[in-house]
VOGU-3710 file (C-alpha; in Angstrom, 3 decimals, decimal comma):
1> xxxxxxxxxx> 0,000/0,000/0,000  0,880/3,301/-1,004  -0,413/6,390/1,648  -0,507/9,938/0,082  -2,644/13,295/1,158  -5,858/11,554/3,068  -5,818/8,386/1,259  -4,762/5,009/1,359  -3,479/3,704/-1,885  -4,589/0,062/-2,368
11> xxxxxxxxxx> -3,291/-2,125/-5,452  -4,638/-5,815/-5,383  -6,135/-8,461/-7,569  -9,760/-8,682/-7,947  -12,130/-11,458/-8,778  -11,297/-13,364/-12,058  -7,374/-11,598/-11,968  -8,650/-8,610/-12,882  -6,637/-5,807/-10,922  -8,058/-2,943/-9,367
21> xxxxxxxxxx> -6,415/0,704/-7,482  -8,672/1,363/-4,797  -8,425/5,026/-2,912  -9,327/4,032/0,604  -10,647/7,314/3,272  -7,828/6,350/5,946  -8,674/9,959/7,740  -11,797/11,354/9,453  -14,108/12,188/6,446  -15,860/15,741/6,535
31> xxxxxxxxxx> -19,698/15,054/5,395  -20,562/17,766/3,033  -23,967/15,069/1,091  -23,561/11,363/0,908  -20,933/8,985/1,007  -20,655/6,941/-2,869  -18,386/4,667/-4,658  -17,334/6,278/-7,292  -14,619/5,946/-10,617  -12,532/8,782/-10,320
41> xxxxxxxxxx> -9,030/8,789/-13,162  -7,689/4,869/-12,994  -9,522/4,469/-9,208  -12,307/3,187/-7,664  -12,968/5,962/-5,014  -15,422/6,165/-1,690  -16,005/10,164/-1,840  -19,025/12,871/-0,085  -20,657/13,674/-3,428  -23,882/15,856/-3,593
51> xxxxxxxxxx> -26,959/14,331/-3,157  -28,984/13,660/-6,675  -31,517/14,890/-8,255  -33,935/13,796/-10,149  -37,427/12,929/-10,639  -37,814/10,199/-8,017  -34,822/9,634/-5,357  -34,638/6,137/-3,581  -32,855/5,624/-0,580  -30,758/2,753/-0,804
61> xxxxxxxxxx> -30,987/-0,525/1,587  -28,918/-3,036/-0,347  -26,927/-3,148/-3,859  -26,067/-6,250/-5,115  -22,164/-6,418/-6,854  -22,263/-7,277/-10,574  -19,601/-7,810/-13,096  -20,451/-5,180/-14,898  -19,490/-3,300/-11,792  -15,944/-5,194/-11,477
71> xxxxxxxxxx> -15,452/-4,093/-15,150  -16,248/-0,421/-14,115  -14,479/-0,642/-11,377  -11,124/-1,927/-13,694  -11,520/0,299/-16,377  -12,796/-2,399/-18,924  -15,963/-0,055/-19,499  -15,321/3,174/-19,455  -17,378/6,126/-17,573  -17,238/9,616/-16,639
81> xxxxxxxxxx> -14,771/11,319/-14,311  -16,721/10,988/-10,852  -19,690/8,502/-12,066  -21,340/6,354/-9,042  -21,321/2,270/-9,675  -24,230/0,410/-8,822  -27,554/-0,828/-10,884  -28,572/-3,935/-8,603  -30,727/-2,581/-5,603  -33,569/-2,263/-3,205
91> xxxxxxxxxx> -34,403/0,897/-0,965  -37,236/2,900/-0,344  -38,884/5,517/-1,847  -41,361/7,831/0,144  -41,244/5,046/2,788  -42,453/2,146/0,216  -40,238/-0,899/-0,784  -39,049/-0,570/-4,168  -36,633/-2,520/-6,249  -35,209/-0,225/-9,527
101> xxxxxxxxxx> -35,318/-1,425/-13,205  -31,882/0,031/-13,892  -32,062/1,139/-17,572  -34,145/3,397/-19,450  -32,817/2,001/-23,202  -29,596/1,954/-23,465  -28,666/4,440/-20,701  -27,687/2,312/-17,292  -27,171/2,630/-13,898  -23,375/3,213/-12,843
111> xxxxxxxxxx> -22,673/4,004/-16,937  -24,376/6,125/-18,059  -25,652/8,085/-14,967  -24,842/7,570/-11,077  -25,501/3,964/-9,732  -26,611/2,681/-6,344  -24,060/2,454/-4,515  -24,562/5,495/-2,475  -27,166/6,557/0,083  -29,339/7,474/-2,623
121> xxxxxxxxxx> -29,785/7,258/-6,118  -32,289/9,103/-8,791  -34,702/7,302/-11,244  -36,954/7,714/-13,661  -40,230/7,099/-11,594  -41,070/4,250/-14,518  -38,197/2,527/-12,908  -39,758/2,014/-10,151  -40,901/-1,662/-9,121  -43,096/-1,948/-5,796
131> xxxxxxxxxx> -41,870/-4,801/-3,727  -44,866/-6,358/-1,387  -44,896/-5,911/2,326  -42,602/-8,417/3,907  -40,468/-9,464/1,490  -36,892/-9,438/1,903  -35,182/-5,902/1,203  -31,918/-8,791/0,386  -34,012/-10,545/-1,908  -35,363/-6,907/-3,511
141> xxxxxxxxxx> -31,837/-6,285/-4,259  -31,943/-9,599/-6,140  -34,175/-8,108/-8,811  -32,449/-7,774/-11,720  -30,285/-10,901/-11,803  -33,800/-12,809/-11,287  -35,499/-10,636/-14,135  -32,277/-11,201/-16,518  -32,047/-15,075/-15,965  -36,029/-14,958/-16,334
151> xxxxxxxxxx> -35,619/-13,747/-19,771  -35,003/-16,775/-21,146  -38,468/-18,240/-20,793  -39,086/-16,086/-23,879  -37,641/-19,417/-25,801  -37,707/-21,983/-22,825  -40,997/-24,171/-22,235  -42,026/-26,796/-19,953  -40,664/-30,000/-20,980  -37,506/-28,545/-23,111
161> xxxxxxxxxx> -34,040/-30,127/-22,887  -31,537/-26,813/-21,939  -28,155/-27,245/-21,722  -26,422/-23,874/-20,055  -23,121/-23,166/-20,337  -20,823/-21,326/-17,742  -19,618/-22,309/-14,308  -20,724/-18,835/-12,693  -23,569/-17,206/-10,552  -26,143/-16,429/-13,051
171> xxxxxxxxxx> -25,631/-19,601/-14,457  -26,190/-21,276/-11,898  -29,383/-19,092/-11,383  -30,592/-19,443/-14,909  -30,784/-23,119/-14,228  -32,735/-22,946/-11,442  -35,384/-21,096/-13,220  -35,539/-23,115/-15,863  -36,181/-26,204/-13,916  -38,726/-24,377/-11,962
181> xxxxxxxxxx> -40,257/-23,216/-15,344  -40,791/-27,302/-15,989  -37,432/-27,884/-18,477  -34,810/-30,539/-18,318  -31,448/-29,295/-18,043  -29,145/-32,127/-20,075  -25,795/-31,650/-21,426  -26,154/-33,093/-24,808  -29,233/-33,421/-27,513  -30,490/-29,706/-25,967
191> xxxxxxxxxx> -33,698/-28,370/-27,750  -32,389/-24,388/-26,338  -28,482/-24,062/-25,221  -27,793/-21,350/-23,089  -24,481/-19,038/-23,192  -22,787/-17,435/-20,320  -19,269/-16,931/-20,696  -18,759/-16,288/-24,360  -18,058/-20,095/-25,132  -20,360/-21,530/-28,120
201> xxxxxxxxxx> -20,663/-25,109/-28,249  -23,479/-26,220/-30,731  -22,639/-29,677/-30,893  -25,181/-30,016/-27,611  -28,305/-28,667/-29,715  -30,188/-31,033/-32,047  -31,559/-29,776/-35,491  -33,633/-27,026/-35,347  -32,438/-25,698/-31,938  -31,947/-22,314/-30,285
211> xxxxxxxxxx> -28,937/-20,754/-28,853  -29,370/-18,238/-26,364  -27,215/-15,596/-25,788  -26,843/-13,543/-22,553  -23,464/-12,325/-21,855  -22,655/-9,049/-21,920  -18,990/-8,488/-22,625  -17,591/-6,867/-25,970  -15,995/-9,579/-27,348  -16,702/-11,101/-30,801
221> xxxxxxxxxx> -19,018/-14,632/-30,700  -17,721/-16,790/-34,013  -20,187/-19,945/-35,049  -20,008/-21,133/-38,159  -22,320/-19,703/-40,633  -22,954/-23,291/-42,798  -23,980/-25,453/-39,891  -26,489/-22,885/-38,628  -28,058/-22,949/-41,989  -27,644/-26,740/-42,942
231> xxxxxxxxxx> -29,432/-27,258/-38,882  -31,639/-25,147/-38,711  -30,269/-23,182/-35,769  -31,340/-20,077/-34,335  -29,411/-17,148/-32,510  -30,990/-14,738/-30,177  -29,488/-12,385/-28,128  -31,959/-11,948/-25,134  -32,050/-9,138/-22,418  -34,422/-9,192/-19,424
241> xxxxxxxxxx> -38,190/-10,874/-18,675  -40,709/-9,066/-16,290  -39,362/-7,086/-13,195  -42,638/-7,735/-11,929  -42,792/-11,685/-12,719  -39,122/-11,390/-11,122  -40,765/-9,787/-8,042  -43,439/-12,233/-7,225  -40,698/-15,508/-7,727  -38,572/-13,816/-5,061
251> xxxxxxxxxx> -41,527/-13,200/-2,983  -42,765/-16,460/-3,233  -39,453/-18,419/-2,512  -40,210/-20,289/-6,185  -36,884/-20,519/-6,382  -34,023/-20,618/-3,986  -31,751/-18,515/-4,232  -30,211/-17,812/-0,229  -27,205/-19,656/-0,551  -26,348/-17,445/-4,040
261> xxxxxxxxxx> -25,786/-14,207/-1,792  -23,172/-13,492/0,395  -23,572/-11,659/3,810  -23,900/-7,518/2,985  -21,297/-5,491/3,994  -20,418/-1,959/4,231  -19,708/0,434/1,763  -16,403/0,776/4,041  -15,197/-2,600/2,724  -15,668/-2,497/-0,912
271> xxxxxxxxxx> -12,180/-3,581/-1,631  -12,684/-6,858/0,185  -16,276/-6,895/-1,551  -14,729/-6,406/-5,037  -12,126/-9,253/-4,519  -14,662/-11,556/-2,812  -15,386/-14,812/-4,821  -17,876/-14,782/-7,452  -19,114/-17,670/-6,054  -21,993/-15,607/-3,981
281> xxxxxx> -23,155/-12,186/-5,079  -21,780/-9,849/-2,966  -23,580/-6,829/-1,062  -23,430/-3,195/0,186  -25,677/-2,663/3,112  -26,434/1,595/2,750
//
Protein backbone atom coordinates (compact mmCIF):
# COMPACT_ATOMS: atom_id res chain seq x y z
CA UNK A 1 0.00 0.00 0.00
CA UNK A 2 0.88 3.30 -1.00
CA UNK A 3 -0.41 6.39 1.65
CA UNK A 4 -0.51 9.94 0.08
CA UNK A 5 -2.64 13.30 1.16
CA UNK A 6 -5.86 11.55 3.07
CA UNK A 7 -5.82 8.39 1.26
CA UNK A 8 -4.76 5.01 1.36
CA UNK A 9 -3.48 3.70 -1.89
CA UNK A 10 -4.59 0.06 -2.37
CA UNK A 11 -3.29 -2.13 -5.45
CA UNK A 12 -4.64 -5.81 -5.38
CA UNK A 13 -6.13 -8.46 -7.57
CA UNK A 14 -9.76 -8.68 -7.95
CA UNK A 15 -12.13 -11.46 -8.78
CA UNK A 16 -11.30 -13.36 -12.06
CA UNK A 17 -7.37 -11.60 -11.97
CA UNK A 18 -8.65 -8.61 -12.88
CA UNK A 19 -6.64 -5.81 -10.92
CA UNK A 20 -8.06 -2.94 -9.37
CA UNK A 21 -6.42 0.70 -7.48
CA UNK A 22 -8.67 1.36 -4.80
CA UNK A 23 -8.42 5.03 -2.91
CA UNK A 24 -9.33 4.03 0.60
CA UNK A 25 -10.65 7.31 3.27
CA UNK A 26 -7.83 6.35 5.95
CA UNK A 27 -8.67 9.96 7.74
CA UNK A 28 -11.80 11.35 9.45
CA UNK A 29 -14.11 12.19 6.45
CA UNK A 30 -15.86 15.74 6.54
CA UNK A 31 -19.70 15.05 5.39
CA UNK A 32 -20.56 17.77 3.03
CA UNK A 33 -23.97 15.07 1.09
CA UNK A 34 -23.56 11.36 0.91
CA UNK A 35 -20.93 8.99 1.01
CA UNK A 36 -20.66 6.94 -2.87
CA UNK A 37 -18.39 4.67 -4.66
CA UNK A 38 -17.33 6.28 -7.29
CA UNK A 39 -14.62 5.95 -10.62
CA UNK A 40 -12.53 8.78 -10.32
CA UNK A 41 -9.03 8.79 -13.16
CA UNK A 42 -7.69 4.87 -12.99
CA UNK A 43 -9.52 4.47 -9.21
CA UNK A 44 -12.31 3.19 -7.66
CA UNK A 45 -12.97 5.96 -5.01
CA UNK A 46 -15.42 6.16 -1.69
CA UNK A 47 -16.01 10.16 -1.84
CA UNK A 48 -19.02 12.87 -0.08
CA UNK A 49 -20.66 13.67 -3.43
CA UNK A 50 -23.88 15.86 -3.59
CA UNK A 51 -26.96 14.33 -3.16
CA UNK A 52 -28.98 13.66 -6.67
CA UNK A 53 -31.52 14.89 -8.26
CA UNK A 54 -33.93 13.80 -10.15
CA UNK A 55 -37.43 12.93 -10.64
CA UNK A 56 -37.81 10.20 -8.02
CA UNK A 57 -34.82 9.63 -5.36
CA UNK A 58 -34.64 6.14 -3.58
CA UNK A 59 -32.85 5.62 -0.58
CA UNK A 60 -30.76 2.75 -0.80
CA UNK A 61 -30.99 -0.53 1.59
CA UNK A 62 -28.92 -3.04 -0.35
CA UNK A 63 -26.93 -3.15 -3.86
CA UNK A 64 -26.07 -6.25 -5.11
CA UNK A 65 -22.16 -6.42 -6.85
CA UNK A 66 -22.26 -7.28 -10.57
CA UNK A 67 -19.60 -7.81 -13.10
CA UNK A 68 -20.45 -5.18 -14.90
CA UNK A 69 -19.49 -3.30 -11.79
CA UNK A 70 -15.94 -5.19 -11.48
CA UNK A 71 -15.45 -4.09 -15.15
CA UNK A 72 -16.25 -0.42 -14.11
CA UNK A 73 -14.48 -0.64 -11.38
CA UNK A 74 -11.12 -1.93 -13.69
CA UNK A 75 -11.52 0.30 -16.38
CA UNK A 76 -12.80 -2.40 -18.92
CA UNK A 77 -15.96 -0.06 -19.50
CA UNK A 78 -15.32 3.17 -19.46
CA UNK A 79 -17.38 6.13 -17.57
CA UNK A 80 -17.24 9.62 -16.64
CA UNK A 81 -14.77 11.32 -14.31
CA UNK A 82 -16.72 10.99 -10.85
CA UNK A 83 -19.69 8.50 -12.07
CA UNK A 84 -21.34 6.35 -9.04
CA UNK A 85 -21.32 2.27 -9.67
CA UNK A 86 -24.23 0.41 -8.82
CA UNK A 87 -27.55 -0.83 -10.88
CA UNK A 88 -28.57 -3.94 -8.60
CA UNK A 89 -30.73 -2.58 -5.60
CA UNK A 90 -33.57 -2.26 -3.21
CA UNK A 91 -34.40 0.90 -0.97
CA UNK A 92 -37.24 2.90 -0.34
CA UNK A 93 -38.88 5.52 -1.85
CA UNK A 94 -41.36 7.83 0.14
CA UNK A 95 -41.24 5.05 2.79
CA UNK A 96 -42.45 2.15 0.22
CA UNK A 97 -40.24 -0.90 -0.78
CA UNK A 98 -39.05 -0.57 -4.17
CA UNK A 99 -36.63 -2.52 -6.25
CA UNK A 100 -35.21 -0.23 -9.53
CA UNK A 101 -35.32 -1.43 -13.21
CA UNK A 102 -31.88 0.03 -13.89
CA UNK A 103 -32.06 1.14 -17.57
CA UNK A 104 -34.15 3.40 -19.45
CA UNK A 105 -32.82 2.00 -23.20
CA UNK A 106 -29.60 1.95 -23.46
CA UNK A 107 -28.67 4.44 -20.70
CA UNK A 108 -27.69 2.31 -17.29
CA UNK A 109 -27.17 2.63 -13.90
CA UNK A 110 -23.37 3.21 -12.84
CA UNK A 111 -22.67 4.00 -16.94
CA UNK A 112 -24.38 6.12 -18.06
CA UNK A 113 -25.65 8.08 -14.97
CA UNK A 114 -24.84 7.57 -11.08
CA UNK A 115 -25.50 3.96 -9.73
CA UNK A 116 -26.61 2.68 -6.34
CA UNK A 117 -24.06 2.45 -4.51
CA UNK A 118 -24.56 5.49 -2.48
CA UNK A 119 -27.17 6.56 0.08
CA UNK A 120 -29.34 7.47 -2.62
CA UNK A 121 -29.78 7.26 -6.12
CA UNK A 122 -32.29 9.10 -8.79
CA UNK A 123 -34.70 7.30 -11.24
CA UNK A 124 -36.95 7.71 -13.66
CA UNK A 125 -40.23 7.10 -11.59
CA UNK A 126 -41.07 4.25 -14.52
CA UNK A 127 -38.20 2.53 -12.91
CA UNK A 128 -39.76 2.01 -10.15
CA UNK A 129 -40.90 -1.66 -9.12
CA UNK A 130 -43.10 -1.95 -5.80
CA UNK A 131 -41.87 -4.80 -3.73
CA UNK A 132 -44.87 -6.36 -1.39
CA UNK A 133 -44.90 -5.91 2.33
CA UNK A 134 -42.60 -8.42 3.91
CA UNK A 135 -40.47 -9.46 1.49
CA UNK A 136 -36.89 -9.44 1.90
CA UNK A 137 -35.18 -5.90 1.20
CA UNK A 138 -31.92 -8.79 0.39
CA UNK A 139 -34.01 -10.55 -1.91
CA UNK A 140 -35.36 -6.91 -3.51
CA UNK A 141 -31.84 -6.29 -4.26
CA UNK A 142 -31.94 -9.60 -6.14
CA UNK A 143 -34.18 -8.11 -8.81
CA UNK A 144 -32.45 -7.77 -11.72
CA UNK A 145 -30.28 -10.90 -11.80
CA UNK A 146 -33.80 -12.81 -11.29
CA UNK A 147 -35.50 -10.64 -14.14
CA UNK A 148 -32.28 -11.20 -16.52
CA UNK A 149 -32.05 -15.07 -15.97
CA UNK A 150 -36.03 -14.96 -16.33
CA UNK A 151 -35.62 -13.75 -19.77
CA UNK A 152 -35.00 -16.78 -21.15
CA UNK A 153 -38.47 -18.24 -20.79
CA UNK A 154 -39.09 -16.09 -23.88
CA UNK A 155 -37.64 -19.42 -25.80
CA UNK A 156 -37.71 -21.98 -22.82
CA UNK A 157 -41.00 -24.17 -22.23
CA UNK A 158 -42.03 -26.80 -19.95
CA UNK A 159 -40.66 -30.00 -20.98
CA UNK A 160 -37.51 -28.55 -23.11
CA UNK A 161 -34.04 -30.13 -22.89
CA UNK A 162 -31.54 -26.81 -21.94
CA UNK A 163 -28.16 -27.25 -21.72
CA UNK A 164 -26.42 -23.87 -20.06
CA UNK A 165 -23.12 -23.17 -20.34
CA UNK A 166 -20.82 -21.33 -17.74
CA UNK A 167 -19.62 -22.31 -14.31
CA UNK A 168 -20.72 -18.84 -12.69
CA UNK A 169 -23.57 -17.21 -10.55
CA UNK A 170 -26.14 -16.43 -13.05
CA UNK A 171 -25.63 -19.60 -14.46
CA UNK A 172 -26.19 -21.28 -11.90
CA UNK A 173 -29.38 -19.09 -11.38
CA UNK A 174 -30.59 -19.44 -14.91
CA UNK A 175 -30.78 -23.12 -14.23
CA UNK A 176 -32.74 -22.95 -11.44
CA UNK A 177 -35.38 -21.10 -13.22
CA UNK A 178 -35.54 -23.11 -15.86
CA UNK A 179 -36.18 -26.20 -13.92
CA UNK A 180 -38.73 -24.38 -11.96
CA UNK A 181 -40.26 -23.22 -15.34
CA UNK A 182 -40.79 -27.30 -15.99
CA UNK A 183 -37.43 -27.88 -18.48
CA UNK A 184 -34.81 -30.54 -18.32
CA UNK A 185 -31.45 -29.29 -18.04
CA UNK A 186 -29.15 -32.13 -20.07
CA UNK A 187 -25.79 -31.65 -21.43
CA UNK A 188 -26.15 -33.09 -24.81
CA UNK A 189 -29.23 -33.42 -27.51
CA UNK A 190 -30.49 -29.71 -25.97
CA UNK A 191 -33.70 -28.37 -27.75
CA UNK A 192 -32.39 -24.39 -26.34
CA UNK A 193 -28.48 -24.06 -25.22
CA UNK A 194 -27.79 -21.35 -23.09
CA UNK A 195 -24.48 -19.04 -23.19
CA UNK A 196 -22.79 -17.44 -20.32
CA UNK A 197 -19.27 -16.93 -20.70
CA UNK A 198 -18.76 -16.29 -24.36
CA UNK A 199 -18.06 -20.09 -25.13
CA UNK A 200 -20.36 -21.53 -28.12
CA UNK A 201 -20.66 -25.11 -28.25
CA UNK A 202 -23.48 -26.22 -30.73
CA UNK A 203 -22.64 -29.68 -30.89
CA UNK A 204 -25.18 -30.02 -27.61
CA UNK A 205 -28.31 -28.67 -29.72
CA UNK A 206 -30.19 -31.03 -32.05
CA UNK A 207 -31.56 -29.78 -35.49
CA UNK A 208 -33.63 -27.03 -35.35
CA UNK A 209 -32.44 -25.70 -31.94
CA UNK A 210 -31.95 -22.31 -30.29
CA UNK A 211 -28.94 -20.75 -28.85
CA UNK A 212 -29.37 -18.24 -26.36
CA UNK A 213 -27.21 -15.60 -25.79
CA UNK A 214 -26.84 -13.54 -22.55
CA UNK A 215 -23.46 -12.32 -21.85
CA UNK A 216 -22.66 -9.05 -21.92
CA UNK A 217 -18.99 -8.49 -22.62
CA UNK A 218 -17.59 -6.87 -25.97
CA UNK A 219 -16.00 -9.58 -27.35
CA UNK A 220 -16.70 -11.10 -30.80
CA UNK A 221 -19.02 -14.63 -30.70
CA UNK A 222 -17.72 -16.79 -34.01
CA UNK A 223 -20.19 -19.94 -35.05
CA UNK A 224 -20.01 -21.13 -38.16
CA UNK A 225 -22.32 -19.70 -40.63
CA UNK A 226 -22.95 -23.29 -42.80
CA UNK A 227 -23.98 -25.45 -39.89
CA UNK A 228 -26.49 -22.88 -38.63
CA UNK A 229 -28.06 -22.95 -41.99
CA UNK A 230 -27.64 -26.74 -42.94
CA UNK A 231 -29.43 -27.26 -38.88
CA UNK A 232 -31.64 -25.15 -38.71
CA UNK A 233 -30.27 -23.18 -35.77
CA UNK A 234 -31.34 -20.08 -34.33
CA UNK A 235 -29.41 -17.15 -32.51
CA UNK A 236 -30.99 -14.74 -30.18
CA UNK A 237 -29.49 -12.39 -28.13
CA UNK A 238 -31.96 -11.95 -25.13
CA UNK A 239 -32.05 -9.14 -22.42
CA UNK A 240 -34.42 -9.19 -19.42
CA UNK A 241 -38.19 -10.87 -18.68
CA UNK A 242 -40.71 -9.07 -16.29
CA UNK A 243 -39.36 -7.09 -13.20
CA UNK A 244 -42.64 -7.73 -11.93
CA UNK A 245 -42.79 -11.68 -12.72
CA UNK A 246 -39.12 -11.39 -11.12
CA UNK A 247 -40.76 -9.79 -8.04
CA UNK A 248 -43.44 -12.23 -7.22
CA UNK A 249 -40.70 -15.51 -7.73
CA UNK A 250 -38.57 -13.82 -5.06
CA UNK A 251 -41.53 -13.20 -2.98
CA UNK A 252 -42.76 -16.46 -3.23
CA UNK A 253 -39.45 -18.42 -2.51
CA UNK A 254 -40.21 -20.29 -6.19
CA UNK A 255 -36.88 -20.52 -6.38
CA UNK A 256 -34.02 -20.62 -3.99
CA UNK A 257 -31.75 -18.52 -4.23
CA UNK A 258 -30.21 -17.81 -0.23
CA UNK A 259 -27.21 -19.66 -0.55
CA UNK A 260 -26.35 -17.45 -4.04
CA UNK A 261 -25.79 -14.21 -1.79
CA UNK A 262 -23.17 -13.49 0.40
CA UNK A 263 -23.57 -11.66 3.81
CA UNK A 264 -23.90 -7.52 2.99
CA UNK A 265 -21.30 -5.49 3.99
CA UNK A 266 -20.42 -1.96 4.23
CA UNK A 267 -19.71 0.43 1.76
CA UNK A 268 -16.40 0.78 4.04
CA UNK A 269 -15.20 -2.60 2.72
CA UNK A 270 -15.67 -2.50 -0.91
CA UNK A 271 -12.18 -3.58 -1.63
CA UNK A 272 -12.68 -6.86 0.18
CA UNK A 273 -16.28 -6.89 -1.55
CA UNK A 274 -14.73 -6.41 -5.04
CA UNK A 275 -12.13 -9.25 -4.52
CA UNK A 276 -14.66 -11.56 -2.81
CA UNK A 277 -15.39 -14.81 -4.82
CA UNK A 278 -17.88 -14.78 -7.45
CA UNK A 279 -19.11 -17.67 -6.05
CA UNK A 280 -21.99 -15.61 -3.98
CA UNK A 281 -23.16 -12.19 -5.08
CA UNK A 282 -21.78 -9.85 -2.97
CA UNK A 283 -23.58 -6.83 -1.06
CA UNK A 284 -23.43 -3.19 0.19
CA UNK A 285 -25.68 -2.66 3.11
CA UNK A 286 -26.43 1.59 2.75
Amino acid sequence: MEQGAGHVLARGVGRSQFRFRFLIPYSGIRRRGMQALIRRGAAVELADVAPPRGDCVVDVAFAGVCRTDLAVADGRIAVAEGRVLGHELSGYYEGRPVSVIPFVDRAWLGIDVDGAFASQVAVPRACLVALPDGMSMVHGAYVEPVAAALGVLEVVRAGMRVAIGGDNRIAALTARIVEAAGARRVDARADVAIEHDGAVDLTRLVDGGVLILKSRAARDVLVPAGELVARSLTIRGISHGSFLTAVAWLHERRIAIDDLLAAPRPLTDFAAVFAASERQKQLFAL
